[in-house]
C-alpha positions in Angstrom: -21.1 6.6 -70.4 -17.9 7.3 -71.2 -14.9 9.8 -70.9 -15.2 11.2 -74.1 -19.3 12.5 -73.6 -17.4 15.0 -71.4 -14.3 15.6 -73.4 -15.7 16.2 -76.8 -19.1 18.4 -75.0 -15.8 20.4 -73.6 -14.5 20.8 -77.5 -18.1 21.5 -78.6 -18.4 24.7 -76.2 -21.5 22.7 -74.5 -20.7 23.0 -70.9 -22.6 25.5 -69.3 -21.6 26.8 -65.7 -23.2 25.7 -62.3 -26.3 27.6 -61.2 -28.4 26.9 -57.8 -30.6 24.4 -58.1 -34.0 23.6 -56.5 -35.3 20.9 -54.3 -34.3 18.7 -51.6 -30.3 18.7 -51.1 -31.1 15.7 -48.4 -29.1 18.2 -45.5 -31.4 16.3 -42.7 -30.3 13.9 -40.1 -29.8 10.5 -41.2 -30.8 7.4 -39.6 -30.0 6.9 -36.4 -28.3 10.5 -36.1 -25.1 11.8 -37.5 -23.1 10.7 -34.4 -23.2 7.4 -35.0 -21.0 7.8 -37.9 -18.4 9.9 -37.2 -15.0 8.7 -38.1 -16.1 6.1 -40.7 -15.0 6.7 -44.5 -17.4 6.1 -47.4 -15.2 4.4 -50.3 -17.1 5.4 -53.5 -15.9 4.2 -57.2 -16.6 6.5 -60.0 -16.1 6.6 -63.8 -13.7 8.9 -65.0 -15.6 11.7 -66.8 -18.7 11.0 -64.8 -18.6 13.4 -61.8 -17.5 16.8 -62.2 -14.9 17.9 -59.6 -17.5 20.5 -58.3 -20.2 18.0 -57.7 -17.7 15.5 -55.8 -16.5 18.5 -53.6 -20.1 19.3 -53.0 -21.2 15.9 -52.3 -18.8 15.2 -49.9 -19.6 18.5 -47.6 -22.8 17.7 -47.6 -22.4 14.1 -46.6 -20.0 15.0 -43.9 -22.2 17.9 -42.5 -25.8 15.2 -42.5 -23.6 12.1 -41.6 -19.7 13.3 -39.2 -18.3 10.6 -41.6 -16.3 11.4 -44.6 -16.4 10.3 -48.3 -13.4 9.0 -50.3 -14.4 9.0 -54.2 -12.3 6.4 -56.9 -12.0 7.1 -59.6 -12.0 3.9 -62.1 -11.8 3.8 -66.0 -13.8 1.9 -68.2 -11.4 -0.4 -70.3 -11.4 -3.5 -67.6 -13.9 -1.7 -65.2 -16.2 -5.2 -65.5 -13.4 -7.5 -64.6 -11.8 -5.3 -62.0 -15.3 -4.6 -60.5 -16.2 -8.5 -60.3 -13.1 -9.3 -58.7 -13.8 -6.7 -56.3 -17.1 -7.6 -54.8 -15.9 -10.9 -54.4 -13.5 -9.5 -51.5 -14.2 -8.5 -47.7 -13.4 -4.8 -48.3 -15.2 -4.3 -51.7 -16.5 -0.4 -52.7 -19.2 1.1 -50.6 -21.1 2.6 -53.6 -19.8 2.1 -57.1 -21.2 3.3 -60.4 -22.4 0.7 -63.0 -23.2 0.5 -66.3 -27.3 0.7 -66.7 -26.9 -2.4 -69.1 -24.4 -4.1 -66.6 -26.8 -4.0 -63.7 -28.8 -7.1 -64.1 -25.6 -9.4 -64.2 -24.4 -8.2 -60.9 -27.6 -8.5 -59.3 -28.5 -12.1 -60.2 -24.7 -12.7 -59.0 -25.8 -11.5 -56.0 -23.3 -8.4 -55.5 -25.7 -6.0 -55.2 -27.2 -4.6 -52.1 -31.3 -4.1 -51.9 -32.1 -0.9 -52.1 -36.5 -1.4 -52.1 -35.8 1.1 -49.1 -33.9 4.1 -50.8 -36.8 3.3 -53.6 -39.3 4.3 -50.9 -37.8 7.3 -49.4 -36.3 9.0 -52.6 -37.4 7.5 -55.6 -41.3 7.6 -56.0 -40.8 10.0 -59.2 -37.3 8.3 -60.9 -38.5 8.3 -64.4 -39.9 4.9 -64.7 -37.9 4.2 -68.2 -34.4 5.3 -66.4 -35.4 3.2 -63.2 -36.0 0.1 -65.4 -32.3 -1.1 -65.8 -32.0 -0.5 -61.9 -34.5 -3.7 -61.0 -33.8 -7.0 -61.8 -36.9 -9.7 -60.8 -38.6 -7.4 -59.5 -36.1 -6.1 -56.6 -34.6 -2.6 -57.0 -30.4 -3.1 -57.0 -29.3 0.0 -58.0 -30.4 3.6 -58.3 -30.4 5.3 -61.5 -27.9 8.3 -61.9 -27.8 10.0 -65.5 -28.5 8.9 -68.8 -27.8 9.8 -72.4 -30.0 9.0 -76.0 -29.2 9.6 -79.4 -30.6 13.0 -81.3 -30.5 14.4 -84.7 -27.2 16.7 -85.4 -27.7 18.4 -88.6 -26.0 21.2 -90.5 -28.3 24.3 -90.5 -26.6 25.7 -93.9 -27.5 22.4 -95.8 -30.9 22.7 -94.5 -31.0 26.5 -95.6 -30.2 25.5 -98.9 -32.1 23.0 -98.9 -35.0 25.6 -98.0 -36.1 23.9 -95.5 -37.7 26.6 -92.5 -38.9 24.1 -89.9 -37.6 21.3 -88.2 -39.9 17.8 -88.5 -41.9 17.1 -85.9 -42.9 13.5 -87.2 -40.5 10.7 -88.8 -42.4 11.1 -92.6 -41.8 15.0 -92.2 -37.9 14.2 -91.8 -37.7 11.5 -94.5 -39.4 14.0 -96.9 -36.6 16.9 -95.5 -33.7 14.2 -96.0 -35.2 13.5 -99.5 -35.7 17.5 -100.4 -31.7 18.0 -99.5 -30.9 15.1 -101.4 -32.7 17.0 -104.6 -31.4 20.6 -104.1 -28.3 20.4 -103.2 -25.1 18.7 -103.7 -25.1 17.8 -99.7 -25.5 13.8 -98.7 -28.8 14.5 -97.2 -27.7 12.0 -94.1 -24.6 9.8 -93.1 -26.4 6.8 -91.7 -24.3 3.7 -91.5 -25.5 -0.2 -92.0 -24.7 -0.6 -88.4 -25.4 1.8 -86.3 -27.1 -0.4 -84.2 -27.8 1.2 -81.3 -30.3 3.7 -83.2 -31.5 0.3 -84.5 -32.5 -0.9 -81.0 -33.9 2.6 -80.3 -36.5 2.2 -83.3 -37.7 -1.4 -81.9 -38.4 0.7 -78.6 -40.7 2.6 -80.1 -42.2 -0.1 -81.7 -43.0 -1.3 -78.7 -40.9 -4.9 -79.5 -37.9 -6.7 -77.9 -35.0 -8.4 -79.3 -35.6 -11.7 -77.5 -38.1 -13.6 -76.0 -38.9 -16.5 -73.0 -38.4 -20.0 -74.6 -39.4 -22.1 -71.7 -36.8 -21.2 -68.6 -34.4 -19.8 -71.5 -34.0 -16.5 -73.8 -33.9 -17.1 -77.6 -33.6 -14.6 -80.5 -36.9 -12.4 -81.5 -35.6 -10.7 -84.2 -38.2 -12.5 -86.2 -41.1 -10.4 -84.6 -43.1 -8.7 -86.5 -42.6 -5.1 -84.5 -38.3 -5.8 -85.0 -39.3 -5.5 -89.1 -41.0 -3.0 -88.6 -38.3 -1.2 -87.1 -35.6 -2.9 -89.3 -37.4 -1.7 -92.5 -38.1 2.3 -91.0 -33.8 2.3 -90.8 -34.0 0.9 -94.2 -35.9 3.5 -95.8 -33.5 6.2 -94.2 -30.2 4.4 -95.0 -31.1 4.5 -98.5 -31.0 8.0 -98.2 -27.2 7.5 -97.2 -24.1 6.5 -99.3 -22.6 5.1 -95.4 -21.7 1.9 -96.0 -24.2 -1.1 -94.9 -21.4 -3.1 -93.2 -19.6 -0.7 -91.0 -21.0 1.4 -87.2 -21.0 4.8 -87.2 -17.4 4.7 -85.6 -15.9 3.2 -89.2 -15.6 6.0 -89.9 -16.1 8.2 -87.4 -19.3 9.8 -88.3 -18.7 12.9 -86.3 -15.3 13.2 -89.0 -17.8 12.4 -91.8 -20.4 15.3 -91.0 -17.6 17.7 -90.2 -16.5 18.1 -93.8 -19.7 20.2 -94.3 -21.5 18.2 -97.3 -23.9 15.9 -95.0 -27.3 17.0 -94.0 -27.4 15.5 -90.4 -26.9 12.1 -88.7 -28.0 10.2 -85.4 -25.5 9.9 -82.8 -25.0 11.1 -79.4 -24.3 14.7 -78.7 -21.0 14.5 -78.0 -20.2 13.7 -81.4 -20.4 16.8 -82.5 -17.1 17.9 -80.6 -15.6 15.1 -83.2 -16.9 17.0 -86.1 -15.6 20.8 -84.8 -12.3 19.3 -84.1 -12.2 17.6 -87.4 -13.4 21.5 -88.7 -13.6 24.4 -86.4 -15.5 26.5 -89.0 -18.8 24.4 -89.2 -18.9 24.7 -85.2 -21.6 28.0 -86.3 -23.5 25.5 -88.3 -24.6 22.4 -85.8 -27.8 22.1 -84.5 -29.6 19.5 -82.9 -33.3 18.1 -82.6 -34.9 15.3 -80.5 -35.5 12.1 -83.5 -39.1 12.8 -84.6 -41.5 10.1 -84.3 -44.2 8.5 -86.1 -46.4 10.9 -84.6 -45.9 14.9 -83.4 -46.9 14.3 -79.6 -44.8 11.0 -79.4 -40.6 11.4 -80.2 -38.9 8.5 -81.7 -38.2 5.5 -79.4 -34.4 5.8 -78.2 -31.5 3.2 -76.7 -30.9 5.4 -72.9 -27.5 4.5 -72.1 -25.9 5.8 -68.6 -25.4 4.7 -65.3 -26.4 3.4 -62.3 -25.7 4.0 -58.7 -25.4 0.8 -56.7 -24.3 -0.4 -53.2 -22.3 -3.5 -52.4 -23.8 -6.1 -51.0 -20.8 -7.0 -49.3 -20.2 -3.6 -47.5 -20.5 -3.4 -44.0 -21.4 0.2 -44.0 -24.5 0.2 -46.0 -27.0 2.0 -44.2 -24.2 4.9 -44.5 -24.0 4.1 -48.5 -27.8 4.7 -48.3 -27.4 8.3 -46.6 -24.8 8.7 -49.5 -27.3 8.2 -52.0 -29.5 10.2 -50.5 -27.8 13.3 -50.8 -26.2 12.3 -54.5 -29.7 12.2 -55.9 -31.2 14.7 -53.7 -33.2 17.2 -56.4 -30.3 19.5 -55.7 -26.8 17.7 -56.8 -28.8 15.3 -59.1 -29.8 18.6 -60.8 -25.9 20.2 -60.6 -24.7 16.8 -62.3 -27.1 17.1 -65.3 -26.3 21.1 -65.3 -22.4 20.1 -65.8 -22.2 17.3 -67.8 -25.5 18.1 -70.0 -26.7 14.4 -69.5 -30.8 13.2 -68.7 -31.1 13.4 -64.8 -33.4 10.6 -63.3 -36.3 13.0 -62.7 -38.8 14.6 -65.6 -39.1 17.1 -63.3 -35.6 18.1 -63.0 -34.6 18.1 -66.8 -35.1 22.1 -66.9 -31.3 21.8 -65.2 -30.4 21.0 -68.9 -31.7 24.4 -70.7 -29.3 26.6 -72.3 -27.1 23.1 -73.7 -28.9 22.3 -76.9 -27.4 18.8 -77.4 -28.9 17.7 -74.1 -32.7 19.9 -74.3 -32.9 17.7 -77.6 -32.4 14.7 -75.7 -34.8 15.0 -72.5 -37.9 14.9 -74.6 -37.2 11.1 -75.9 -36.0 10.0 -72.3 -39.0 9.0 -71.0 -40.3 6.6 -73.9 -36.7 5.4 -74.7 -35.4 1.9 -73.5 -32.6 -0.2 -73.4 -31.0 -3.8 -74.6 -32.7 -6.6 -73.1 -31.9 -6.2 -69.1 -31.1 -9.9 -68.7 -27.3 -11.0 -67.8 -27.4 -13.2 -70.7 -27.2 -10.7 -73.0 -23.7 -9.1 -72.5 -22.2 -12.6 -74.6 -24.5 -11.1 -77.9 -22.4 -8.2 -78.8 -19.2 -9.7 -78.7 -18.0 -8.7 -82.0 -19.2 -10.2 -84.6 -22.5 -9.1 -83.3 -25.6 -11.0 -84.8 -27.9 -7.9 -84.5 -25.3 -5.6 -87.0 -25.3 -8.7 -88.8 -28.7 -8.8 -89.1 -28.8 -5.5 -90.4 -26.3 -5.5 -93.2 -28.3 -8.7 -94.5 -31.8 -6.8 -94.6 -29.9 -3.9 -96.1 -28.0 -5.8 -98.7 -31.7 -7.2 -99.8 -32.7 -10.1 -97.6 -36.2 -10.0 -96.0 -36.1 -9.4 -92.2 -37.9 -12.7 -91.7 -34.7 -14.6 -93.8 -32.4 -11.9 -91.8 -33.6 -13.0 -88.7 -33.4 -16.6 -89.6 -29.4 -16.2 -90.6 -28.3 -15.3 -87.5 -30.8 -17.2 -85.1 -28.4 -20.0 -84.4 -25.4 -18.1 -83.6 -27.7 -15.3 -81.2 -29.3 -18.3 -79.4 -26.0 -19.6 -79.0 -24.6 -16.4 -77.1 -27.9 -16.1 -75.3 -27.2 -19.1 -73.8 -23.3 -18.6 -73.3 -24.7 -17.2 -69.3 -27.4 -19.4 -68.8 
């Protein structure tokens, strides 16, 4: 999750002040009494934009009131965070507790930098939302915590859709390709900016199709874009990108998508909340005019599959003060601050239950509904060498959209995915 979610939810008027929050705030003793660790300093690395000042201040009295110790929060940026985090793991003084990227998560753990946290699991995390907790457990072993997540919506422009006549929102994917299609025919509006590569929606749409984007080969990973479950998926974004003038061989950041819909004649497109700060700076005026829904589904009682990108919580395994970093994490996702961090930054907390924190920010209510079926890229650490640019999945894409079957698609960029699959092997 980067900087900008916060920034541009700041532009978009989306931040909504701090209210009291229910549940556990984790003010008990901790293990083996709060004496025990007076003096001692808690080093904790955080991602700019992640942590409200607020919520650190908060944190920190809390963990100094349970624990006598004190907590000293980093913060780190994102651009070389991977690097600068390997390097320091690798040393005797490495971060107590240090944020990581949900995607990230496996490669650190089968490098064996991760402390085990199966214990924290027991005594905190029996209702973690089991499609947020995923990214956190690598063969089986929980290494990480999960902390706050994010999934695209739908951000559409309620004076198209008024013109369009349109009274109700979809509630199933047909009902929103036959809304796309009726904006496309009564007004002059591109009924949705939906570029060849926005990928990420793309892996969102395999989620709900229950299929994955590789497979076991023997001991090895290997492409399984040939599946029948990743055409089905492929040719659902086809139908909807033909709805679009976007071009089929750029993301939705080429343009900027946000720039795109903030000129006023496009009907909606999928991207993250944030976003919509892009299009209000681009054009103050049609900040009256956004709304957002959660992406319908095939059905009304099922939303449509979604990529869940966040973060982690995670301790080092090379920390001498991790039964400390445990207390820390106790409190940090205690019902109470995990609750005040989804309140101020309008992101998914790692509960179900604790998702009413988000009402009153529309971007994020339209999220929550999706979290719990939504998933992620393949949570292997081979996969980080596949979307090096040029990445074989957009190139798949543009090839099914430009008129290849998926099947021949798939078959074009096998040899080159296999090869990056097996770049960390």
């Amino acid at each position: 999750m980067k900087r900008k979610l916060i920034s541009a939810i700041g532009v978009a008027g989306m931040m909504i002040s701090l209210a009291a929050c229910g549940g556990d705030d984790g003010s008990g003793e901790g293990k083996g009494g709060a004496d025990g660790y007076a003096g001692q300093t808690l080093t904790v690395w955080v991602m700019d934009g992640s942590s409200p000042d607020q919520w650190q201040k908060d944190v920190a009295a809390a963990f100094e009131k349970k624990t006598k110790a004190k907590v000293k929060f980093e913060i780190q940026q994102w651009n070389g965070i991977q690097q600068k985090l390997t390097t320091a793991l690798s040393e005797e003084n490495p971060p107590d507790v240090f944020e990581i990227g949900n995607t990230q998560t496996p490669a650190y753990a089968k490098t064996g930098g991760l402390a085990d946290l199966a214990d924290l699991k027991t005594a905190i995390g029996g209702d973690w939302t089991e499609s947020l907790n995923n990214s956190s457990v690598f063969e089986g072993k929980q290494y990480a915590a999960p902390w706050y997540f994010a999934n695209r919506v739908v951000v559409y422009n309620k004076k198209v859709w008024a013109d369009a006549g349109i009274k109700d929102l979809p509630k199933t994917r047909d009902e929103f390709y036959a809304d796309l299609k009726q904006i496309g025919e009564k007004t002059d509006a591109e009924p949705i900016y939906l570029p060849g590569q926005n990928w990420y929606h793309f892996v969102g749409l395999v989620v709900g199709e229950g299929g994955e984007l590789v497979k076991k080969d023997g001991d090895k990973y290997v492409s399984n874009l040939d599946d029948p479950k990743v055409a089905a998926a492929m040719e659902t974004y086809k139908k909807f990108q033909a709805l679009s003038k976007a071009p089929k061989d750029k993301d939705e950041a080429t343009p900027q998508q946000g720039e795109v819909f903030g000129k006023g004649k496009t009907g909606a497109f999928i991207g993250m909340g944030w976003e919509a700060g892009i299009a209000i700076e681009a054009n103050p005026e049609i900040e009256k005019e956004i709304g957002y829904f959660t992406i319908p589904g095939a059905t009304a009682d099922k939303p449509e599959g979604v990529f869940l990108g966040g973060s982690n919580l995670a301790v080092a395994a090379g920390s001498q003060k991790q039964d400390l970093a445990k207390e820390f994490l106790k409190i940090a996702l205690s019902d109470k601050y995990e609750g005040q961090l989804a309140k101020l930054n309008g992101v998914i907390p790692n509960k179900e239950s604790l998702q009413g924190n988000v009402k009153g920010n529309a971007a994020a209510e339209a999220m929550a509904p999706a979290a719990a079926g939504g998933g992620t890229t393949p949570l292997i650490p081979e996969w980080a060498a596949v979307e090096n640019a040029p990445n074989p999945v957009k190139t798949y894409m543009t090839a099914v959209l430009n008129g290849k079957s998926p099947a021949e698609a798939a078959k074009q960029v096998e040899g080159e995915f296999n090869k990056r699959l097996a770049q960390q092997q």
